[in-house]
C-alpha positions in Angstrom: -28.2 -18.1 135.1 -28.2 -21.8 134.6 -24.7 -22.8 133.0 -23.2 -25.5 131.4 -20.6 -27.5 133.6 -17.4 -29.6 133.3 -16.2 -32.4 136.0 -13.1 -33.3 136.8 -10.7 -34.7 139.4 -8.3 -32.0 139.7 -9.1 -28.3 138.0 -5.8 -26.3 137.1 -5.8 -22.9 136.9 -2.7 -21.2 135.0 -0.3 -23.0 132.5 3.0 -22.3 133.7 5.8 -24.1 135.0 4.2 -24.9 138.6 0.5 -25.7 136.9 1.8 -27.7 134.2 4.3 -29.7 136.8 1.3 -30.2 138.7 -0.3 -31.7 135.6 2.6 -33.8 134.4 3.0 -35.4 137.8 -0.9 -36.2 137.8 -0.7 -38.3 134.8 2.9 -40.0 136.2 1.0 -41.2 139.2 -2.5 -42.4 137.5 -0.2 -44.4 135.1 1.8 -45.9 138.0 -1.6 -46.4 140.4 -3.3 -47.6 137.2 -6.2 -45.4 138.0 -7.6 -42.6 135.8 -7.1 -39.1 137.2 -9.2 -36.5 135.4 -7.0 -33.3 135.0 -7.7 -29.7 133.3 -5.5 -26.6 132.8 -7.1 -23.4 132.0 -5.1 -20.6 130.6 -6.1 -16.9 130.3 -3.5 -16.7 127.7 -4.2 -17.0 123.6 -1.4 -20.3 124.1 0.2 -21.2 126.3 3.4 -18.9 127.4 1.6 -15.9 126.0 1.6 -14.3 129.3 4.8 -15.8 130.3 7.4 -13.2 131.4 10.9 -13.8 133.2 14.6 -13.2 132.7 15.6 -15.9 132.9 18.3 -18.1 134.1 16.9 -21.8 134.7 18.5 -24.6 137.3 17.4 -27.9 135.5 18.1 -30.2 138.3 14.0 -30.1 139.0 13.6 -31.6 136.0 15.1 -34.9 136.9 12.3 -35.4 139.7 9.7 -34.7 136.5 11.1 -36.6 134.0 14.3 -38.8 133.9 14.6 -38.3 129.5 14.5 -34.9 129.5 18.2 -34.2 128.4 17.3 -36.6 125.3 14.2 -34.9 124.7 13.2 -31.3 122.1 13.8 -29.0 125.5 14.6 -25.4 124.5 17.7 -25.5 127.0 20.0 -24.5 124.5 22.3 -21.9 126.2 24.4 -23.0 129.1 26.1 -20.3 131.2 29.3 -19.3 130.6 30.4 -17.3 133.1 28.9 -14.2 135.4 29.7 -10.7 135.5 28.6 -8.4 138.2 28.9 -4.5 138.4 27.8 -2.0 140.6 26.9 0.8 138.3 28.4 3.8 140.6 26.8 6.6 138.3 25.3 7.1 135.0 28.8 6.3 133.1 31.0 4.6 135.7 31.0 1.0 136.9 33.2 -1.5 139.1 33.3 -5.1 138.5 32.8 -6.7 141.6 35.4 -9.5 142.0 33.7 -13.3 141.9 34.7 -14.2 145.9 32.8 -11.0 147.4 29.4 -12.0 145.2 27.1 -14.1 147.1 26.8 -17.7 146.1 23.3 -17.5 144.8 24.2 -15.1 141.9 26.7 -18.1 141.0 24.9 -19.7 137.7 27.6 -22.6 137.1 25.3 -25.7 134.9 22.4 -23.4 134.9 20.7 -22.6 131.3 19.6 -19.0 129.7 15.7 -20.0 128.6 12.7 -18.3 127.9 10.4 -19.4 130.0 7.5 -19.4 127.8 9.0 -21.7 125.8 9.6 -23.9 128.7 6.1 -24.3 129.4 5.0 -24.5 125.9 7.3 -27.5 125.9 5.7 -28.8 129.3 2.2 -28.2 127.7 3.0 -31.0 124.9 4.1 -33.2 127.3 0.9 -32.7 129.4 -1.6 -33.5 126.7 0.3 -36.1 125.4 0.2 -37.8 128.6 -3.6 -37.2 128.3 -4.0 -33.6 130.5 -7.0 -31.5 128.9 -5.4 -27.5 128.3 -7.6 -24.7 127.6 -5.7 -21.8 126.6 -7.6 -18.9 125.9 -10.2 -19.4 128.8 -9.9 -16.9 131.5 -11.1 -18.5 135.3 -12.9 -15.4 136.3 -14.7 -15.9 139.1 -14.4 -18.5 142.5 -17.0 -21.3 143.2 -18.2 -23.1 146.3 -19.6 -25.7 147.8 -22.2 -25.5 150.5 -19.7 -25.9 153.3 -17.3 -23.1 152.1 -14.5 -25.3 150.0 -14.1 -24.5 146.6 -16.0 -26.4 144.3 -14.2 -25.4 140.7 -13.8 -21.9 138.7 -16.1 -20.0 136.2 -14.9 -19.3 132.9 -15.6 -15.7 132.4 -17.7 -15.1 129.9 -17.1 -13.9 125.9 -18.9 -11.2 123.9 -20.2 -8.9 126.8 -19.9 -4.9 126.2 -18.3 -2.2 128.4 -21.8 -2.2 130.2 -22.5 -5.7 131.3 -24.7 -6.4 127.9 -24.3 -9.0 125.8 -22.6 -8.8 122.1 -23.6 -10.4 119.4 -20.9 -12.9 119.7 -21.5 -13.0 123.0 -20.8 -17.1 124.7 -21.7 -17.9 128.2 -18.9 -18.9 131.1 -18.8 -22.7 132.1 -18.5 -24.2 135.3 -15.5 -26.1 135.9 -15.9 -28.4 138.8 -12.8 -30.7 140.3 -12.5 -32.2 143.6 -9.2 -30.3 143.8 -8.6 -27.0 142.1 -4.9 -25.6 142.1 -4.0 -22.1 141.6 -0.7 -21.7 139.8 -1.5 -18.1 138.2 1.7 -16.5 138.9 2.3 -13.3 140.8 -0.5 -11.6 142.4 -3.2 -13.8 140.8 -6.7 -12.0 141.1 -7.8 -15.6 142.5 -5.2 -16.5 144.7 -5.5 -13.0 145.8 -9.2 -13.5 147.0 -8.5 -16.9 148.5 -5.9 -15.7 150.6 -8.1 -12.6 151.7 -10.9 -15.4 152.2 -9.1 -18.0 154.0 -6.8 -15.9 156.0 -3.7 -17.8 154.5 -1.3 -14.8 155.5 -1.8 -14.8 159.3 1.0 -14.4 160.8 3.5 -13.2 157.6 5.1 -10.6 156.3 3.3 -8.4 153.8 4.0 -9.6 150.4 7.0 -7.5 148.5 7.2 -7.1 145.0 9.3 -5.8 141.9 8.5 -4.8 139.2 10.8 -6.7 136.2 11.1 -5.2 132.8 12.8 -7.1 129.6 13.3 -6.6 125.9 15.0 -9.0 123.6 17.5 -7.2 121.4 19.2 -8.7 117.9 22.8 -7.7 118.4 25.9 -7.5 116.2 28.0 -10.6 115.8 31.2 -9.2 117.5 29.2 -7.8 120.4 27.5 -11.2 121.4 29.1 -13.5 123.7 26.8 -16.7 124.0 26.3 -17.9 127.1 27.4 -14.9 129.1 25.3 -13.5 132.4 25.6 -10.2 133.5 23.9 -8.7 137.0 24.2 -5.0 137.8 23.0 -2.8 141.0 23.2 1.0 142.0 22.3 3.2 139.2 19.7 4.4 138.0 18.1 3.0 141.0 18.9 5.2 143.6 18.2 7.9 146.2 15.2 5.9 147.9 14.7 3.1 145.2 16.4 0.1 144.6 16.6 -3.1 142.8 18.9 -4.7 139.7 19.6 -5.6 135.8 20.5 -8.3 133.7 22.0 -8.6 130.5 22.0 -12.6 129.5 23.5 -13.5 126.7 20.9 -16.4 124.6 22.2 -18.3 121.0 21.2 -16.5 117.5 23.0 -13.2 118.4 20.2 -12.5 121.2 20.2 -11.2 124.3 18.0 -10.5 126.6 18.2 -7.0 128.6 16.1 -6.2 131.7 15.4 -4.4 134.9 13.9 -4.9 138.0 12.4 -2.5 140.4 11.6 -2.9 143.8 8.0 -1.9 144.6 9.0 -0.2 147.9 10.3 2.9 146.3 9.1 6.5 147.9 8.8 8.6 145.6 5.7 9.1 143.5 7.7 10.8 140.6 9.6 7.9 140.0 9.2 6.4 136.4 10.1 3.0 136.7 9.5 2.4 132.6 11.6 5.3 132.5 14.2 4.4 134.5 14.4 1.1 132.5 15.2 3.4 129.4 18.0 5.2 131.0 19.4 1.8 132.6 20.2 0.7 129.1 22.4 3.7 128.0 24.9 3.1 131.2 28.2 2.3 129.1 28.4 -1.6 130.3 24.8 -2.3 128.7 25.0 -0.1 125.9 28.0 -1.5 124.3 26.3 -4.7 124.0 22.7 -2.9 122.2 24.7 0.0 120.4 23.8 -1.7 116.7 22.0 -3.3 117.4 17.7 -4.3 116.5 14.9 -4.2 119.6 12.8 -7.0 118.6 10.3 -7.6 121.9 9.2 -5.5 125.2 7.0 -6.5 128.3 6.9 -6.6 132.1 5.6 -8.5 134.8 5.6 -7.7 138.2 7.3 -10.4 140.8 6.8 -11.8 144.1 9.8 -11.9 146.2 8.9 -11.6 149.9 10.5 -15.6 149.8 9.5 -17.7 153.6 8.6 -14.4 155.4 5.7 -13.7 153.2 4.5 -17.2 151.9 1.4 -17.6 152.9 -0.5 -20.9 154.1 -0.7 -22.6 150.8 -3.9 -25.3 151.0 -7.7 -24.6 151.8 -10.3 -26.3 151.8 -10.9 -27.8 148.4 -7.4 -26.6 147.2 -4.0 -25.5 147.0 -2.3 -22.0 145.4 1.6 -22.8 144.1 4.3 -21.2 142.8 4.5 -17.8 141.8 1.0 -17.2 142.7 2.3 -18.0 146.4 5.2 -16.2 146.3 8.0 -19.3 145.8 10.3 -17.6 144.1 14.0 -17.2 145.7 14.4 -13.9 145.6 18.5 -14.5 146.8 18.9 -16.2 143.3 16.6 -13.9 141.0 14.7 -17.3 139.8 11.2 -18.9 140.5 11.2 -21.2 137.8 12.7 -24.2 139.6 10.8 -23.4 142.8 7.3 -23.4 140.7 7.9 -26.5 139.2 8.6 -28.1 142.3 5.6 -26.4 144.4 3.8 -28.2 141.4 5.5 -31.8 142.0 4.1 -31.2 146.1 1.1 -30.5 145.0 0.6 -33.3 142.5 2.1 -35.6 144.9 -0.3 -34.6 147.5 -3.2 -35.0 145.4 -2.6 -37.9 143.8 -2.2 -39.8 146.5 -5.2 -38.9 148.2 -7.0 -39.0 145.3 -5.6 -42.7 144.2 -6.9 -43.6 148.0 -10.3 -42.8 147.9 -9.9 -39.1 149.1 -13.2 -37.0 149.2 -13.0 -33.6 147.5 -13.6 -30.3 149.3 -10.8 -31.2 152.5 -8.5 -28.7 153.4 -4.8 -30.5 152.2 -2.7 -30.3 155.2 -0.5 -32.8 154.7 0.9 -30.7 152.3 2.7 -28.0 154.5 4.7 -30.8 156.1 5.7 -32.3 152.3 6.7 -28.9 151.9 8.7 -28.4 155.3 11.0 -31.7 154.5 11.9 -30.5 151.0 14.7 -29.1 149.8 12.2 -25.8 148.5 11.5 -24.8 151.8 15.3 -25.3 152.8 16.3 -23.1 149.8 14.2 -20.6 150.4 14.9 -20.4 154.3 18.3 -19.5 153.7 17.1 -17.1 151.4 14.8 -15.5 153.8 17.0 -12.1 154.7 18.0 -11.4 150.9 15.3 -9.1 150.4 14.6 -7.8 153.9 18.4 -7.0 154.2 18.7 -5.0 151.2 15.5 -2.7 152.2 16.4 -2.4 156.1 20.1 -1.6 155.2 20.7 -0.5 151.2 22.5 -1.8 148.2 25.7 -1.7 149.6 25.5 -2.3 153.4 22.5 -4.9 152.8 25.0 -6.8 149.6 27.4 -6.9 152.3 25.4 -8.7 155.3 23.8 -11.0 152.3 27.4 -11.8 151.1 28.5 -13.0 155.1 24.9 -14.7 155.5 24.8 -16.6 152.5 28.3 -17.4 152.0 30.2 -17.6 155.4 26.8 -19.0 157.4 24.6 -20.5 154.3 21.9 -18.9 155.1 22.0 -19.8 158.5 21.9 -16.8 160.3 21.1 -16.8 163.5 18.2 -13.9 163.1 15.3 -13.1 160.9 14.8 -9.7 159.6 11.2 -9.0 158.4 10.0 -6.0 156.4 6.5 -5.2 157.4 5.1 -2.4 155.5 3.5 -3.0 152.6 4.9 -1.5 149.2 2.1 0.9 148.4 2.5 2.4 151.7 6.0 3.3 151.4 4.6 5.9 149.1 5.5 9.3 149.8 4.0 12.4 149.1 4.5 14.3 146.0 5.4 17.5 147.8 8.6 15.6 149.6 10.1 14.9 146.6 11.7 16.5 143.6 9.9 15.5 140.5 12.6 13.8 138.0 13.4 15.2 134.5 14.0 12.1 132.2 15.8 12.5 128.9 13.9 11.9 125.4 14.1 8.6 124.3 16.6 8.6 121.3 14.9 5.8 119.3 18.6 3.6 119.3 18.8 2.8 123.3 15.5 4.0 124.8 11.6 4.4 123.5 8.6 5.9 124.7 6.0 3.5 126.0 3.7 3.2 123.2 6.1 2.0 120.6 7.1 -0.8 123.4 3.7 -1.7 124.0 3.5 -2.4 120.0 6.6 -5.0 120.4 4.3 -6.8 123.4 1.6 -7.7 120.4 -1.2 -6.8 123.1 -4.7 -6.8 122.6 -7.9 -7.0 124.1 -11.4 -7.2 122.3 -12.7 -3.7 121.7 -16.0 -2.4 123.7 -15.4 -5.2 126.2 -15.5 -4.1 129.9 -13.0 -3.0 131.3 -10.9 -5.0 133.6 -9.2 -2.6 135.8 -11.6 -1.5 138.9 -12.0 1.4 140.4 -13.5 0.9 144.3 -14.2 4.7 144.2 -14.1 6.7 140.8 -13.5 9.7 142.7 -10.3 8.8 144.5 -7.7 9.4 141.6 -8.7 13.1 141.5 -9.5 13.9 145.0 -6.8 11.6 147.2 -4.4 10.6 144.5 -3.5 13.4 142.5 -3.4 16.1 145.1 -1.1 13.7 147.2 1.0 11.6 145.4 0.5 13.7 141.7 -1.2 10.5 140.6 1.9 7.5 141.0 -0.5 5.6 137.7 0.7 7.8 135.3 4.1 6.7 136.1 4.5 3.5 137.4 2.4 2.2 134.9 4.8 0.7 131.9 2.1 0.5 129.4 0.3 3.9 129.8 -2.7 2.8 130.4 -3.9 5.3 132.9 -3.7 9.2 132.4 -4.6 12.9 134.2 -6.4 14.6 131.2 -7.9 18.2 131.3 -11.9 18.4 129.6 -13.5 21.6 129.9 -11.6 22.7 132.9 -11.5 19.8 135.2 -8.9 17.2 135.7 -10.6 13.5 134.9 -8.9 10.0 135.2 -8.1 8.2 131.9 -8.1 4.4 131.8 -6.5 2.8 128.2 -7.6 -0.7 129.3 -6.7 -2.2 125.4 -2.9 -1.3 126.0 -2.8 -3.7 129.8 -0.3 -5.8 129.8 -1.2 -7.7 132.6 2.1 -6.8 134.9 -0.4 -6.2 138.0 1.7 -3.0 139.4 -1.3 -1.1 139.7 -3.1 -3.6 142.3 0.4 -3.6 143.9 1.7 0.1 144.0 -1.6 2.7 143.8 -1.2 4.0 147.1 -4.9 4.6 148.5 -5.2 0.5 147.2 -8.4 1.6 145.0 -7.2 -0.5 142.1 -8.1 -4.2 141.6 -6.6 -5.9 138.6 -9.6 -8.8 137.6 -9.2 -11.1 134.2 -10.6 -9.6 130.7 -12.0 -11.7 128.4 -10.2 -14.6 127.5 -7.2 -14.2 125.2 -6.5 -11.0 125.8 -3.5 -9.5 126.8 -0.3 -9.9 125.7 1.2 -12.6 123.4 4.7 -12.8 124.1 6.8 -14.6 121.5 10.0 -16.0 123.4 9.9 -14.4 127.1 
C-alpha cells in the first residue's frame, strides 16, 4: 500500500517524561545553535499522561538541567515530603516500624515531591509545543521502518477503522509514515517497539534478563482527620510472602488524597498467586486501613515496571536511534523512582542528537557517543550503586536481602566490592500448579477491597469495539494444552483487568480473551510462562485514560 509520509529531523515515540525531555532539550539547543530542528512526539494515548502510571515520589533536581524557571513556573509539584514511615508488615494485623537509621538511604525522600506523573508530563507537553515540538496524542507507532542498510528510517502509525479480521471499517483511515533522521523510543516499560529493537539489534548481549514488578495504585478521598499531607509511607512482608515478594506505599498528596499502591515482583512461583488479589488484601492490613477506613475510591490502574537497574540495561543506540528511559529499563529500582532517571536519559539523548544534528550529522548512524555521555553522568553513577538492590532481595529475601542492601548502600554507597546478578527470567520462575497450594482469597467487602471489574470502571478504559485484537497468541492451542494443565492457566490470575478467562462450551475448556477491558500494564508479555503472549498497540486512543496517576 502506498502511504502518505511525514519528515522530520528527529521522530519521538512516547510522551512521557524521558520523550518529552528529549523534546524540550531539542528545541533548547536549535534556539541556541540558531538552526531549525524538526521534532515530533507520537503518543498512543487519547492526551498526553493517559497512559501514565506511577506512585510516585519525584526528585526535582533534573529539572534544573531542563529548565532554570521551573520553581516560578505552573508545575504541579505541590506536595513536599514530610517525613517517611517504614513497616514491615509481620502478618495480616501486625506491623513494626522500622527505625529511620536501619532504612537504607535511598528510601530517604528529604526535598523530594508527591506528583502524579501524568500531570508532570502533561505540564512538559505544554512546554514542548510552545517551544514549537509537534505532539500527536492519540496516534499509536505500530509498526518499525527501515532503510535499505538496516537503520531505522521512522515508525508507522497503525492504522484506524480496521475490524477484528484485518478489513476495513467504514471509518476506516490509513497509517502514515513518519520518517526522522533519528527516531527515539521513550515508550516506557516493556515497549512492543523497543522490545523488537532490542531482539533485532542484539542490545542485551551480555546482561541480565530484564526483571519486572508489577505496580498497582488507586487514589482514595480520605477523611480530614485521617490525612496527613505530605506524609510517605513504604511497607514490606505481608501479603507478599512464602515465595513472592515486593512492597507498598501509602503517600500522602494535598486535597485530602492519597495515593495507595502495591508492587509485585514478577519472579514469584506460584501460579495461584493473585497479584490483583493480593493488592485487595494489602489494603485491609491495620497501618493502611486506618488511613482508607471512610473513606471514597476515586481511581484504579496498573502498570508493570522495569527494575533490573545496570545489570539489565541494555545497549541503548542502533543504528538510526536510541531507546530511553523506562523503555530501557532506567529506573532505580533502590529508590522505587524512574521519573528523574527518564528525564535525564532524555537530556543524553537530546544532547547527543542535537549536536550531531546541528553539525551536519547524516541520519541512519548507530549513536555511540552516547554510551560514553551516559558512563560520565551522574545516571549511570546512581544507578551503579543501585545495582544489587534488586538482585539482593531475590538471591537472599525481604529480610536477609534489606539487611545486605542496608550495609551496601549505607556503610559502602553502593560500592560494594561484588555484583550479584539474577539470571532467570521472571516467567520462568513459574512453578507448576501441582507444587503449590492454590490460595483462598476473602470476598471483596466493597469498603477496603473490590473485584476487578468495578476497578477496571475507575481506569475509564476503552478500546473501539470490533477492532482486532491486540493481544497475540503465537499458538491458540497453548493456553489449553501447556498452560492450563501445568500452571492452571497463571492469565486468569495475574492479569489485574480480567481480560483473559478458562470458560467451559459444550464440554471443552476454551481460552477467553476480553481485549476492551486491557489496560495496557504488559504483565501478560512478561509473566505467561510458555512466553506465547505478545502485547502489540490497538488502535490509537485506546486504553486507559488515567486522570491524575
Amino acid at each position: 500500500m502506498e502511504r502518505e509520509s511525514m519528515e522530520f529531523d528527529v521522530v519521538i515515540v512516547g510522551a512521557g517524561p524521558a520523550g518529552l525531555a528529549t523534546a524540550c532539550r531539542l528545541m533548547q539547543i536549535s534556539k541556541d545553535a540558531d538552526k531549525e530542528i524538526t521534532v515530533c512526539v507520537v503518543e498512543k494515548g487519547s492526551e498526553v499522561g493517559a497512559h501514565i502510571l506511577s506512585g510516585a515520589v519525584f526528585e526535582p533536581d533534573v529539572l534544573d538541567e531542563l529548565f532554570n524557571d521551573w520553581r516560578d513556573s505552573d508545575i504541579p509539584l505541590n506536595t513536599k515530603v514530610s517525613h517517611d514511615e517504614i513497616y514491615l508488615l509481620n502478618s495480616e494485623s501486625k506491623s513494626r516500624l522500622m527505625p529511620n537509621s536501619l532504612v537504607p538511604k535511598t528510601m530517604h525522600n528529604e526535598g523530594n515531591y508527591i506528583i502524579s506523573v501524568g500531570n508532570l508530563a502533561r505540564w512538559l507537553a505544554n512546554r514542548a509545543e510552545a517551544m514549537g515540538v509537534e505532539i500527536f496524542p492519540g496516534f499509536a507507532a505500530s509498526e518499525l521502518l527501515f532503510n535499505d542498510d538496516n537503520s531505522v528510517k521512522g515508525i508507522l502509525i497503525g492504522d484506524m477503522g480496521v475490524d477484528e479480521n484485518g478489513q476495513p471499517k467504514d471509518s476506516y483511515m490509513p497509517g502514515m509514515e513518519l520518517h526522522a533522521k533519528y527516531t527515539v523510543f521513550s515508550e516506557g516499560c516493556r515497549g512492543h517497539l523497543g522490545k523488537q529493537l532490542i531482539q533485532k539489534y542484539h542490545l542485551d548481549n551480555g546482561k541480565t534478563p530484564q526483571h519486572y514488578g508489577l505496580g498497582f495504585k488507586e487514589i482514595w478521598k480520605i477523611p480530614a482527620e485521617q490525612h496527613q499531607q505530605g506524609k510517605v509511607v513504604h511497607t514490606g512482608g505481608w501479603p507478599l510472602v512464602n515465595g513472592s515478594s515486593g512492597g507498598g506505599f501509602l503517600y500522602h498528596m494535598e486535597d485530602n488524597q492519597v495515593a495507595v499502591g502495591l508492587i509485585i515482583d514478577l519472579n514469584y512461583k506460584n501460579p495461584h498467586l493473585s497479584p490483583f488479589d493480593e493488592f485487595q488484601r494489602y489494603k485491609t492490613h491495620p497501618v493502611i486501613a486506618q488511613t482508607l477506613t471512610g473513606g471514597e475510591r476515586l481511581t484504579y490502574g496498573a502498570r508493570a515496571i522495569a527494575k533490573g537497574g545496570l545489570n539489565s540495561l541494555p545497549k541503548m543506540s542502533f543504528p538510526g536511534g536510541l531507546i530511553i528511559g523506562c523503555n530501557a529499563g532506567t529506573l532505580n529500582f533502590a529508590k522505587i523512582k524512574g521519573t528523574h532517571t527518564a528525564i535525564k536519559s532524555g537530556i543524553i539523548a537530546a544532547t547527543t542528537l542535537g549536536e550531531g544534528l546541528i553539525a551536519g550529522l547524516e541520519g541512519g548512524k548507530d549513536l555511540d557517543c552516547f554510551q560514553q555521555r551516559f558512563e560520565e553522568s551522574w545516571l549511570h553513577e546512581e544507578l551503579h550503586q543501585s545495582r544489587n538492590f534488586g538482585p539482593a532481595l531475590h538471591k537472599f529475601g525481604t529480610l536477609m536481602g534489606g539487611a545486605f542492601n542496608y550495609v551496601d548502600q549505607n556503610w559502602f554507597g553502593g560500592k560494594f566490592p561484588v555484583t550479584f546478578r539474577d539470571t532467570t527470567p521472571d516467567y520462568a520462575s513459574m512453578g507448576l500448579a501441582s507444587e503449590y497450594s492454590k490460595i483462598d482469597y476473602p470476598k471483596p467487602d466493597g469498603k477496603l477491597s473490590f473485584d476487578k471489574l468495578s476497578s477496571v470502571y475507575l481506569s475509564n478504559t476503552y478500546h473501539e469495539e470490533g477492532q482486532r485484537c491486540h493481544l497475540h497468541l503465537k499458538d491458540q492451542s497453548i493456553p489449553i494444552s501447556v498452560n492450563l494443565v501445568k500452571f492452571d492457566e497463571p492469565a486468569q490470575r495475574y492479569c489485574p483487568a480480567g481480560v483473559y478467562e478458562v470458560v467451559e462450551d459444550e464440554g471443552e475448556k476454551k481460552f477467553v480473551i476480553n481485549a476492551q477491558n486491557c489496560i495496557h500494564c504488559k504483565t501478560c508479555d512478561i509473566k505467561d510462562p510458555s512466553q506465547n503472549i505478545t502485547w502489540v498497540t490497538p488502535e490509537g486512543g485506546g486504553g486507559p485514560n488515567y486522570p491524575n496517576m
